[in-house]
C-alpha positions in Angstrom: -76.9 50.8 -20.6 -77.4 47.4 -21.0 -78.2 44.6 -18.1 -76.1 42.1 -17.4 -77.8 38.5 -17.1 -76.5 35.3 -14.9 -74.9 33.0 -16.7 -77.9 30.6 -15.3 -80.1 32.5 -17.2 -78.4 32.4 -21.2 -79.8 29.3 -21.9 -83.2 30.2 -20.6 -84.2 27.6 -18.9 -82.4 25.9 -15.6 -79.9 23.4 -15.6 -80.5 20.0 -13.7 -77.3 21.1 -11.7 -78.9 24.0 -10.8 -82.2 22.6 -9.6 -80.0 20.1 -7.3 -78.1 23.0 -5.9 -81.6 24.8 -5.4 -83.3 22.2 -3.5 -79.2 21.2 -1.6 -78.7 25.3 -0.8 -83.1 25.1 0.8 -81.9 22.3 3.3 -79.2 24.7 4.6 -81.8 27.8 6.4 -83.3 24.5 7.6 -80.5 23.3 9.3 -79.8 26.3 11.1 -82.9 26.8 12.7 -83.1 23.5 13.5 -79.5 23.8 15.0 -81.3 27.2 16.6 -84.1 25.7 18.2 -82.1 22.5 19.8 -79.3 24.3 20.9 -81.3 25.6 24.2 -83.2 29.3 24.7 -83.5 31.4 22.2 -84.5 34.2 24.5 -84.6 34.8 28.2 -88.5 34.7 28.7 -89.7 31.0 28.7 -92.6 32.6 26.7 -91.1 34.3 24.2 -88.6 31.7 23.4 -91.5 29.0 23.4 -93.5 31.0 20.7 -90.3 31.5 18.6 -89.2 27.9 18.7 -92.5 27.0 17.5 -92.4 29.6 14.7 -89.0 28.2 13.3 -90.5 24.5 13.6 -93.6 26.0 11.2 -90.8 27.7 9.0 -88.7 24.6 8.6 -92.0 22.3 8.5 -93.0 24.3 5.6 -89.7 25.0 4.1 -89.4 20.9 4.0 -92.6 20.4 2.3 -91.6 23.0 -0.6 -88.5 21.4 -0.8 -90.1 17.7 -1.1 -92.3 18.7 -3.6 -89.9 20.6 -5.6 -87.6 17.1 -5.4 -90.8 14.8 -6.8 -91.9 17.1 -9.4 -88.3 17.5 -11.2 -87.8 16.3 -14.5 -86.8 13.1 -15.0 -85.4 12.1 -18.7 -87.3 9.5 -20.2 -85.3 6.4 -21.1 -84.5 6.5 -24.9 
């Protein structure tokens, strides 16, 4: 049987439409639990909901740093 490939990965390498759309669908998890932790309690315990809006502010802290280095390291074309 044979596999089946993405059409992503025939050329074998990524597109630069492809590495926008990475880096555009990262910001979206982000917005969420951002939209999660500002929206009020999470849970019903002050404590519990204290320690998990902190962990989503690490996630998305983290998340946006992988995402900002992933934007300054792509490839730019040299002017010809």
């Amino acid at each position: 049987m044979e596999e089946v490939a993405p059409p992503w990965c025939w050329k074998g390498r990524w597109s630069p439409v492809l590495r926008r759309l990475e880096i555009a669908l990262g910001l979206l998890p982000c917005g969420a639990m951002f939209w999660t932790v500002a929206g009020g309690p999470i849970f019903m315990t002050p404590g519990s909901d204290r320690v998990t809006k902190l962990l989503f502010v690490l996630i998305i802290v983290f998340a946006l740093v992988d995402l900002g280095v992933r934007w300054l390291r792509r490839v730019r074309p040299a002017p010809s």
